[in-house]
Biopython code that builds the backbone (N, CA, C, O; Angstrom):
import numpy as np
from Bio.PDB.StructureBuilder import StructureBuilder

atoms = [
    (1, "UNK", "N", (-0.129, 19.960, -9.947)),
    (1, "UNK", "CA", (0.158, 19.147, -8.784)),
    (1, "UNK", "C", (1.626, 19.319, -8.414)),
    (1, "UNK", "O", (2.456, 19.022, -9.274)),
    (2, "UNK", "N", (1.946, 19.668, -7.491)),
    (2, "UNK", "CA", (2.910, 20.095, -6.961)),
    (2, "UNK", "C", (4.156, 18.775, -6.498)),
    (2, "UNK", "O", (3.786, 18.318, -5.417)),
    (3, "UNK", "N", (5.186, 18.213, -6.874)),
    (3, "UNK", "CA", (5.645, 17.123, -6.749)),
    (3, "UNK", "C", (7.639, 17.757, -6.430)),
    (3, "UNK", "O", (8.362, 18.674, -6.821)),
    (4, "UNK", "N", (7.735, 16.579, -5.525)),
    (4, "UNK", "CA", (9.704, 16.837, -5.539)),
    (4, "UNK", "C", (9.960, 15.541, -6.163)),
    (4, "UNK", "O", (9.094, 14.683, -6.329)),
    (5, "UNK", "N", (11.228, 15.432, -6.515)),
    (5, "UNK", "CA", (12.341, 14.448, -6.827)),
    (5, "UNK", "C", (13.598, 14.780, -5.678)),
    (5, "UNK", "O", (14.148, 15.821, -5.317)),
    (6, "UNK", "N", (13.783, 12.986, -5.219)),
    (6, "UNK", "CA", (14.869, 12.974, -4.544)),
    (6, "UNK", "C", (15.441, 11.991, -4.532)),
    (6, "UNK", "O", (14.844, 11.020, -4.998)),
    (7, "UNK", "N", (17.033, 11.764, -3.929)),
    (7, "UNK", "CA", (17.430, 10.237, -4.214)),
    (7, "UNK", "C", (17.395, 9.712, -2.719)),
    (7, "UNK", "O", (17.552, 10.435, -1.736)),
    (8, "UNK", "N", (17.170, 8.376, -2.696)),
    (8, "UNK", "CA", (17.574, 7.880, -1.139)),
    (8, "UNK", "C", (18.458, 7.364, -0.706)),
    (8, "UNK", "O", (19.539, 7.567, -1.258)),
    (9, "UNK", "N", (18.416, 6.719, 0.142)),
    (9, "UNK", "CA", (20.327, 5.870, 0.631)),
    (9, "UNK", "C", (20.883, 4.922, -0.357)),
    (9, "UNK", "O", (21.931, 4.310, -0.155)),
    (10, "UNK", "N", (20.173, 4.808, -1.424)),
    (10, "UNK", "CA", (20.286, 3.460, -2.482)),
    (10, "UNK", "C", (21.080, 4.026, -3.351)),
    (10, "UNK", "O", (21.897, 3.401, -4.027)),
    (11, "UNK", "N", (20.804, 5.876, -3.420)),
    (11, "UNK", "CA", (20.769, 6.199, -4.847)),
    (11, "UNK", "C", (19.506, 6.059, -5.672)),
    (11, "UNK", "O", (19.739, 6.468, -6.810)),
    (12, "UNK", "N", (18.374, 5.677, -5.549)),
    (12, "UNK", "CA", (17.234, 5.015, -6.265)),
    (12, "UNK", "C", (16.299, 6.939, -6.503)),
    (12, "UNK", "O", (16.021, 7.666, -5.550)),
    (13, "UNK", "N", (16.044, 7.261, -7.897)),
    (13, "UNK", "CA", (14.978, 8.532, -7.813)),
    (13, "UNK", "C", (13.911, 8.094, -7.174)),
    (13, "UNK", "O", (13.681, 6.884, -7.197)),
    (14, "UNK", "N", (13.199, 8.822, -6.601)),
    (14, "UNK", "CA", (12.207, 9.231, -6.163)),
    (14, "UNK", "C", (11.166, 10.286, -6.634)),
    (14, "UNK", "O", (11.561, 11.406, -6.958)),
    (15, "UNK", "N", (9.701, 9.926, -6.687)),
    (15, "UNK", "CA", (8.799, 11.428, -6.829)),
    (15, "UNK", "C", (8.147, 11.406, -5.860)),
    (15, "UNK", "O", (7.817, 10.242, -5.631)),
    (16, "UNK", "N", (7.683, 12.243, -4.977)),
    (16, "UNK", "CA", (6.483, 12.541, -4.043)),
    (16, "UNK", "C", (5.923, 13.677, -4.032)),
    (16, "UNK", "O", (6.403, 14.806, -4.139)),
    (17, "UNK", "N", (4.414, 13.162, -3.836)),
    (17, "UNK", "CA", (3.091, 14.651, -4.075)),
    (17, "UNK", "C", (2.334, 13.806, -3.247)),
    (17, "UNK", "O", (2.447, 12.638, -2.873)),
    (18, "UNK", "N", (1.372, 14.897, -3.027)),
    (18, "UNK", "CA", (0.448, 15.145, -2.004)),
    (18, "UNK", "C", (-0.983, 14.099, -2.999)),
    (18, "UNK", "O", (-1.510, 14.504, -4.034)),
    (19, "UNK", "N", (-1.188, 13.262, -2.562)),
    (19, "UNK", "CA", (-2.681, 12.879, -3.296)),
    (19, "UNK", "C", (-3.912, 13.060, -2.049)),
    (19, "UNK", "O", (-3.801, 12.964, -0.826)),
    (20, "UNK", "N", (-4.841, 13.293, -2.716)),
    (20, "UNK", "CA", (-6.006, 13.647, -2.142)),
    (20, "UNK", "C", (-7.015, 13.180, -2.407)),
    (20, "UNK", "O", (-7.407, 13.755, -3.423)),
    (21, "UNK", "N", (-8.111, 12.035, -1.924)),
    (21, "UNK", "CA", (-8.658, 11.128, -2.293)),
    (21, "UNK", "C", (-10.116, 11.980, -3.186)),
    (21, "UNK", "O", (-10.176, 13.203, -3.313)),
    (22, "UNK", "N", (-11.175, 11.008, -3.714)),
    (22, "UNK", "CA", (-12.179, 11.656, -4.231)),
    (22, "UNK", "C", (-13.354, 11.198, -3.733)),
    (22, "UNK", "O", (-13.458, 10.011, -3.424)),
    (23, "UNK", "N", (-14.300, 11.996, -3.602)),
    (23, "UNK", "CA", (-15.867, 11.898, -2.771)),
    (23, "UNK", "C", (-16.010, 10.705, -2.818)),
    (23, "UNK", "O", (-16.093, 9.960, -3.794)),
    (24, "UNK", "N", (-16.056, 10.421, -1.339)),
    (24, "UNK", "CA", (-17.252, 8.391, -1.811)),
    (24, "UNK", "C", (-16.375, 7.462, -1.888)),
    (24, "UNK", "O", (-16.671, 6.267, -1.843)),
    (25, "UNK", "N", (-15.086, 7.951, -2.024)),
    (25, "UNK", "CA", (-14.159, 6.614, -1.927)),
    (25, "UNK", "C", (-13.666, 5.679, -1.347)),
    (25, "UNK", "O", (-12.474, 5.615, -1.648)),
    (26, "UNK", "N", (-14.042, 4.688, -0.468)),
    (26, "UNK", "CA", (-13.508, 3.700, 0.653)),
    (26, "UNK", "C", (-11.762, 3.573, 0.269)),
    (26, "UNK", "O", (-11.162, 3.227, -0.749)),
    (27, "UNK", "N", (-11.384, 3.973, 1.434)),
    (27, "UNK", "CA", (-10.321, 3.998, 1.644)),
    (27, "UNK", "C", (-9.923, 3.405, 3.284)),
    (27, "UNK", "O", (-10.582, 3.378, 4.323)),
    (28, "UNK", "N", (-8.275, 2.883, 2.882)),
    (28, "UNK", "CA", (-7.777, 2.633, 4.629)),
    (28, "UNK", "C", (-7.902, 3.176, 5.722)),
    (28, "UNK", "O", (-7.468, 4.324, 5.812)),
    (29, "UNK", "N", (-8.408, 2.669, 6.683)),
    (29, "UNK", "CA", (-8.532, 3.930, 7.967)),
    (29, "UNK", "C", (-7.034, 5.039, 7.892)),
    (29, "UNK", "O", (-6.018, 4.530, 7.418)),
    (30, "UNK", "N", (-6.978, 6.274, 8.291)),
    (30, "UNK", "CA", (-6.068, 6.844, 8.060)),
    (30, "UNK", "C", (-5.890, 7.600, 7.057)),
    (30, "UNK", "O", (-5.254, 8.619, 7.324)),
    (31, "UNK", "N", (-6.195, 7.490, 6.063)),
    (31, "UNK", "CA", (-5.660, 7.742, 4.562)),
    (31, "UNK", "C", (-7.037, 9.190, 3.917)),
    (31, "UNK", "O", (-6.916, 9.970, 2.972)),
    (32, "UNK", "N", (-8.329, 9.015, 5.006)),
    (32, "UNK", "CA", (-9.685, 9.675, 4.593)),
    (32, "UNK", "C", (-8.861, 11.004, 4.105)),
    (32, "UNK", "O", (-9.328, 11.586, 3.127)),
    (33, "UNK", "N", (-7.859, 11.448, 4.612)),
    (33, "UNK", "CA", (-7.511, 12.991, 4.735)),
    (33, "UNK", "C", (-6.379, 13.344, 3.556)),
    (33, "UNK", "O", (-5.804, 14.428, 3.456)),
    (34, "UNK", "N", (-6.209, 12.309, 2.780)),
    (34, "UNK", "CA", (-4.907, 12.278, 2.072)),
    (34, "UNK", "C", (-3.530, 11.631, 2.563)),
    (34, "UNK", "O", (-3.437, 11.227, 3.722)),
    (35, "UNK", "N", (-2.793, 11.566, 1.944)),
    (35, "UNK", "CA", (-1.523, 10.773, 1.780)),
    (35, "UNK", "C", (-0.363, 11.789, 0.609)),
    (35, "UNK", "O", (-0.513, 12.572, -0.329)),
    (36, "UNK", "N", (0.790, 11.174, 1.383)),
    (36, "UNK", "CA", (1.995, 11.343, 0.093)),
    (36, "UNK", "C", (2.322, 10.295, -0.627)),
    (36, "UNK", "O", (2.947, 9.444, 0.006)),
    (37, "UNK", "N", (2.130, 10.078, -1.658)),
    (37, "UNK", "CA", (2.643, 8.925, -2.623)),
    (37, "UNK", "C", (3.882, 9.400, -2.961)),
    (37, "UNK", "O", (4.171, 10.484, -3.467)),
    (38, "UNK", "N", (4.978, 7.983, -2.457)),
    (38, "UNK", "CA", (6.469, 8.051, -3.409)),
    (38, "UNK", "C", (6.521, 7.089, -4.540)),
    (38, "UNK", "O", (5.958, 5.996, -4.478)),
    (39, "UNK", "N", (7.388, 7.607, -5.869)),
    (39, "UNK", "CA", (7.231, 6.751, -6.636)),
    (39, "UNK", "C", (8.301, 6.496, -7.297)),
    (39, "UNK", "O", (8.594, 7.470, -7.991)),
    (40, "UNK", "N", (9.210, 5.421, -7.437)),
    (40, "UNK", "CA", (10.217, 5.325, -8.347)),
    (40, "UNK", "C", (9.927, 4.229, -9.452)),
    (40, "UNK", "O", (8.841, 3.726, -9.737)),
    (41, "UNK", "N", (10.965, 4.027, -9.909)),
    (41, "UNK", "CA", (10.881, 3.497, -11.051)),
    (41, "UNK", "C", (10.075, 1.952, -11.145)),
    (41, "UNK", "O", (9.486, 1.579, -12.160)),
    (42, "UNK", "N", (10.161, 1.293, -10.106)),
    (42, "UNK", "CA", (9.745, -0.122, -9.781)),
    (42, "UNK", "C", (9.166, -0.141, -8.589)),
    (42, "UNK", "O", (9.076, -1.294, -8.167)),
    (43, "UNK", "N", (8.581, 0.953, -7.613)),
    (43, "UNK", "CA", (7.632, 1.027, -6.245)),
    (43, "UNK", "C", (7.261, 1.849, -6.250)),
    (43, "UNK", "O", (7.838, 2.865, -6.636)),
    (44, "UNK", "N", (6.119, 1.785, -5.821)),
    (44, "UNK", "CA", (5.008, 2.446, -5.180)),
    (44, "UNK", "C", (4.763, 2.861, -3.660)),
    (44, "UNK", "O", (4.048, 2.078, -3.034)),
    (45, "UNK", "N", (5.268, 4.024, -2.939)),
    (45, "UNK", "CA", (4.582, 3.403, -1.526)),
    (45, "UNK", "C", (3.799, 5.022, -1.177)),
    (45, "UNK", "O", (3.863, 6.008, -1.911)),
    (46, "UNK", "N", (3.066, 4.920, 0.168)),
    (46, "UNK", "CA", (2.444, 6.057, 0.756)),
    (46, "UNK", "C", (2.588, 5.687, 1.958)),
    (46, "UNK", "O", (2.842, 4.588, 2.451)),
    (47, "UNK", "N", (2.302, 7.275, 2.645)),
    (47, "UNK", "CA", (1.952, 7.866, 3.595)),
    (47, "UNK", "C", (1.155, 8.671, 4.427)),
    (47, "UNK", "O", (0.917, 9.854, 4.181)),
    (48, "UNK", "N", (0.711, 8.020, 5.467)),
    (48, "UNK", "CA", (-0.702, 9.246, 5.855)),
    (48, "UNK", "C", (-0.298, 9.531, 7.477)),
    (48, "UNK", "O", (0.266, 8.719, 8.211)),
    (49, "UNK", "N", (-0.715, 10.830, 7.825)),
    (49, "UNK", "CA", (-1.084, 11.679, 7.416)),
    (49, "UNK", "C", (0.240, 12.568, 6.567)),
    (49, "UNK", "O", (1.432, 12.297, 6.709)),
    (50, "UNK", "N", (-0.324, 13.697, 5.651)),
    (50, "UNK", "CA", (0.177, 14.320, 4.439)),
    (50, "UNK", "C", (1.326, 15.256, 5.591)),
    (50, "UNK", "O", (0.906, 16.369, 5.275)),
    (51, "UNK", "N", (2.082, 15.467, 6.320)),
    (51, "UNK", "CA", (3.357, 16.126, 6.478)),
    (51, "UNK", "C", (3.157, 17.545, 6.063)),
    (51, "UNK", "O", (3.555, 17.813, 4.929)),
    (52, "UNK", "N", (2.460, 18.781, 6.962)),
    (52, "UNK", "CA", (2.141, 19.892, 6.440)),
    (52, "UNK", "C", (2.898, 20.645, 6.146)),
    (52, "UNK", "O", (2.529, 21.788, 5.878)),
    (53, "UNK", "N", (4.532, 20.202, 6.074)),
    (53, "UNK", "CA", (6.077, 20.944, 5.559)),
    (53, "UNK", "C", (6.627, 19.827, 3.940)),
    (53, "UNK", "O", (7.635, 20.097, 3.287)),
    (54, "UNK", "N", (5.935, 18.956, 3.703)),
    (54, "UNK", "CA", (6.503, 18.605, 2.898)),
    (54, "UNK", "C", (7.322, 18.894, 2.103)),
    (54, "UNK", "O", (8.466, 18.454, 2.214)),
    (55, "UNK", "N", (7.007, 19.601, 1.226)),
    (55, "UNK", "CA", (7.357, 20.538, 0.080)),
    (55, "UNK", "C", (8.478, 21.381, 0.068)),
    (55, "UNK", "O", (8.986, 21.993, -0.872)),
    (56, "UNK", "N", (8.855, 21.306, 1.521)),
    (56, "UNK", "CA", (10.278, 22.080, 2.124)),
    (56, "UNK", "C", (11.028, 21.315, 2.238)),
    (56, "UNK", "O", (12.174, 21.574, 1.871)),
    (57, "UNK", "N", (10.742, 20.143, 2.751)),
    (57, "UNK", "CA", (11.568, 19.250, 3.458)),
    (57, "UNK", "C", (13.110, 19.130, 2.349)),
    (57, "UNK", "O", (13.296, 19.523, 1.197)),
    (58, "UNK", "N", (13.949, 18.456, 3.265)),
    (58, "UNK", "CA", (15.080, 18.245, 2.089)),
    (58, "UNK", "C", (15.142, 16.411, 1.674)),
    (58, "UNK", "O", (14.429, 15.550, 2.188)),
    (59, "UNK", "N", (16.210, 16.196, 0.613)),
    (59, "UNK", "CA", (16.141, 14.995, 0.908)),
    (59, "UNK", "C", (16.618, 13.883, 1.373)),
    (59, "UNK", "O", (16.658, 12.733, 0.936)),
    (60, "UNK", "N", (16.998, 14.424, 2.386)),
    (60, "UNK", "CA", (17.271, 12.791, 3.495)),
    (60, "UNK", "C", (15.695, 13.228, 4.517)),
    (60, "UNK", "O", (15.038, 12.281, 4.952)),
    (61, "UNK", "N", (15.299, 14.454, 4.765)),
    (61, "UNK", "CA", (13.889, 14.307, 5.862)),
    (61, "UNK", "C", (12.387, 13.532, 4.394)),
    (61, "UNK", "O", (11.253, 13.068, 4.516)),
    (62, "UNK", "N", (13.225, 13.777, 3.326)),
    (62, "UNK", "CA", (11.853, 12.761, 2.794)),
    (62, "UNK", "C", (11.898, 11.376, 2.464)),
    (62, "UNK", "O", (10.922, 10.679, 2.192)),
    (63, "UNK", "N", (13.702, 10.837, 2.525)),
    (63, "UNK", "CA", (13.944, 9.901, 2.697)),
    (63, "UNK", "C", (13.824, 9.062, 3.809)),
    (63, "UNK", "O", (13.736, 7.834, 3.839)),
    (64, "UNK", "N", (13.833, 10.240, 5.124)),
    (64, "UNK", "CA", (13.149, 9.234, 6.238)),
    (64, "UNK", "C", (11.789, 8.865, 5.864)),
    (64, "UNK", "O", (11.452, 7.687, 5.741)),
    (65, "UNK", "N", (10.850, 10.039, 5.645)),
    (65, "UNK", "CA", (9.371, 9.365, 5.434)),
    (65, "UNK", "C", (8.858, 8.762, 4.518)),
    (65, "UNK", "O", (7.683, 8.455, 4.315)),
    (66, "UNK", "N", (10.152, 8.518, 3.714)),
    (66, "UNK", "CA", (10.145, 7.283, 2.644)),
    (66, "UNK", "C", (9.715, 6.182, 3.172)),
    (66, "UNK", "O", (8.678, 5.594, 2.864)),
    (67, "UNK", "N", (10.980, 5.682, 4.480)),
    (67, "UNK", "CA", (10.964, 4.392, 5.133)),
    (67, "UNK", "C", (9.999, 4.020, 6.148)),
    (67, "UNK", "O", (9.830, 2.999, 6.814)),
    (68, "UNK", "N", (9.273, 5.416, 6.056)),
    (68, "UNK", "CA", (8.171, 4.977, 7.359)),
    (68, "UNK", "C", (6.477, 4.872, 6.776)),
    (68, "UNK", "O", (5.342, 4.850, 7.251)),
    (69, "UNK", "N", (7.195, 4.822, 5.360)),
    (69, "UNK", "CA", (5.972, 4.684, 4.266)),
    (69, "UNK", "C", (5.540, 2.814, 4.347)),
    (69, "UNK", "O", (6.188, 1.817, 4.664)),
    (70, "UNK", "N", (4.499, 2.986, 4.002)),
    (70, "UNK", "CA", (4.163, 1.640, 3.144)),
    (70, "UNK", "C", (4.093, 1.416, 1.772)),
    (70, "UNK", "O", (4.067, 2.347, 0.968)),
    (71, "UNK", "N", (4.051, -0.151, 1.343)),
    (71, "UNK", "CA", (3.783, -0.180, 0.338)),
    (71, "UNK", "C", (2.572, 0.258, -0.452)),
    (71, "UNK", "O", (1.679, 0.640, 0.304)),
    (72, "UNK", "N", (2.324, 0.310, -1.463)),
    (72, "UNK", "CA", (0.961, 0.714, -1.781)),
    (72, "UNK", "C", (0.929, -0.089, -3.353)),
    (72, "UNK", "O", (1.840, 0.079, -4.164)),
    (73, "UNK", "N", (-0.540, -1.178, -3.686)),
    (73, "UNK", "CA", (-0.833, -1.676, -4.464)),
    (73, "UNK", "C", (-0.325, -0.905, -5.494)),
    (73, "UNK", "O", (-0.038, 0.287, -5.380)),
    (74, "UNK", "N", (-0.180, -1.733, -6.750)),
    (74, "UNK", "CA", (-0.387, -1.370, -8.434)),
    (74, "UNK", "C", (-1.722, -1.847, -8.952)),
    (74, "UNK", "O", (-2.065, -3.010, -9.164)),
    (75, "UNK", "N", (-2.689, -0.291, -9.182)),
    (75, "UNK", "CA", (-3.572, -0.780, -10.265)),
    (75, "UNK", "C", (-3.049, -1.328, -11.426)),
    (75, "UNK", "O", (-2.167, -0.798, -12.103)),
    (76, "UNK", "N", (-3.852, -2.903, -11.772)),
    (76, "UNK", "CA", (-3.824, -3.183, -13.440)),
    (76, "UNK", "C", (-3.122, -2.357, -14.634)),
    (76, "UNK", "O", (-2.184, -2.603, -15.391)),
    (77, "UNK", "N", (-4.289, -0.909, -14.404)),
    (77, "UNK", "CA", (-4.224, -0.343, -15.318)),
    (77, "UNK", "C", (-2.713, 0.795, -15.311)),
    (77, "UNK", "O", (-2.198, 1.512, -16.168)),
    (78, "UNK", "N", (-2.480, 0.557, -14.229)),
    (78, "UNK", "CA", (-0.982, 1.289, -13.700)),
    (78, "UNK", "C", (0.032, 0.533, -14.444)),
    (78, "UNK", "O", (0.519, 1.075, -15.435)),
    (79, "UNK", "N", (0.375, -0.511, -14.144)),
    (79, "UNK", "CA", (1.140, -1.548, -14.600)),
    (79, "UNK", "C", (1.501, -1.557, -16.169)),
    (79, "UNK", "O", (2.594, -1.389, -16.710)),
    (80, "UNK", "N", (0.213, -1.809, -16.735)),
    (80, "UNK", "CA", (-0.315, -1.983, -18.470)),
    (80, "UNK", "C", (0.635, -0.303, -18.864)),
    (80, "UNK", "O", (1.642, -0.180, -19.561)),
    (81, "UNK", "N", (0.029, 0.545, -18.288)),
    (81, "UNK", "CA", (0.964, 1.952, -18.405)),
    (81, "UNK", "C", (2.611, 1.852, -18.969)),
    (81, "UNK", "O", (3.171, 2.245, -19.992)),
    (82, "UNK", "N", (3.143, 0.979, -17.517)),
    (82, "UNK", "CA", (4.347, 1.126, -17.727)),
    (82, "UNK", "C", (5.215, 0.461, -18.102)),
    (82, "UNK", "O", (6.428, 0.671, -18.093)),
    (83, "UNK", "N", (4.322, -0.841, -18.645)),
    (83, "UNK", "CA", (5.082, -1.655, -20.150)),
    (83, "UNK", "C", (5.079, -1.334, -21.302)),
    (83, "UNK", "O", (5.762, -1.841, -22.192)),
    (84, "UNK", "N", (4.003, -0.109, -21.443)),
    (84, "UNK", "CA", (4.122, -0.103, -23.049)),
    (84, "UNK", "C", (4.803, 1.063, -23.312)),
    (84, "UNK", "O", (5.064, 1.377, -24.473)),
]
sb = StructureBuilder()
sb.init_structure("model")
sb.init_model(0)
sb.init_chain("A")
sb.init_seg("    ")
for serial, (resi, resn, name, xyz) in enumerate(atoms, 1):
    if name == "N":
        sb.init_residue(resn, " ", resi, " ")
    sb.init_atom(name, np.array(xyz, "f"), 0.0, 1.0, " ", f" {name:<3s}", serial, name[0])
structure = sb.get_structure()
């Protein structure tokens, strides 16, 4: 899976990759086609549609589509992950 690291106006790391949902899955309108998930240390957010330059981009153009991201839930089992 193909992923960057970048910092944003905070200073705060960042990861973003391309996720791609799986057969049968109800999902948000928008999102049927995939999304970019960013992830730092304490958030979660995404973006749809997936940005067909991503992977080029530098990072202040992924720091904009940082901010034009949403939040995006924590599974349970996400969480439980990253306490122990």
């Amino acid at each position: 899976m193909p992923y960057k690291e970048f910092l944003d106006s905070e200073n705060r790391r960042w990861r973003v990759w391309a996720t791609y949902p799986t057969v049968g899955k109800i999902l948000s309108r928008g999102f049927e086609k995939g999304w970019l998930t960013f992830e730092s240390q304490s958030e979660r957010r995404r973006l749809a549609p997936i940005p067909a330059d991503w992977e080029s981009m530098s990072d202040a153009a992924l720091a904009t589509l940082l901010k034009a991201s949403s939040q995006a839930r924590t599974t349970p089992d996400r969480i439980l992950r990253r306490s122990s």
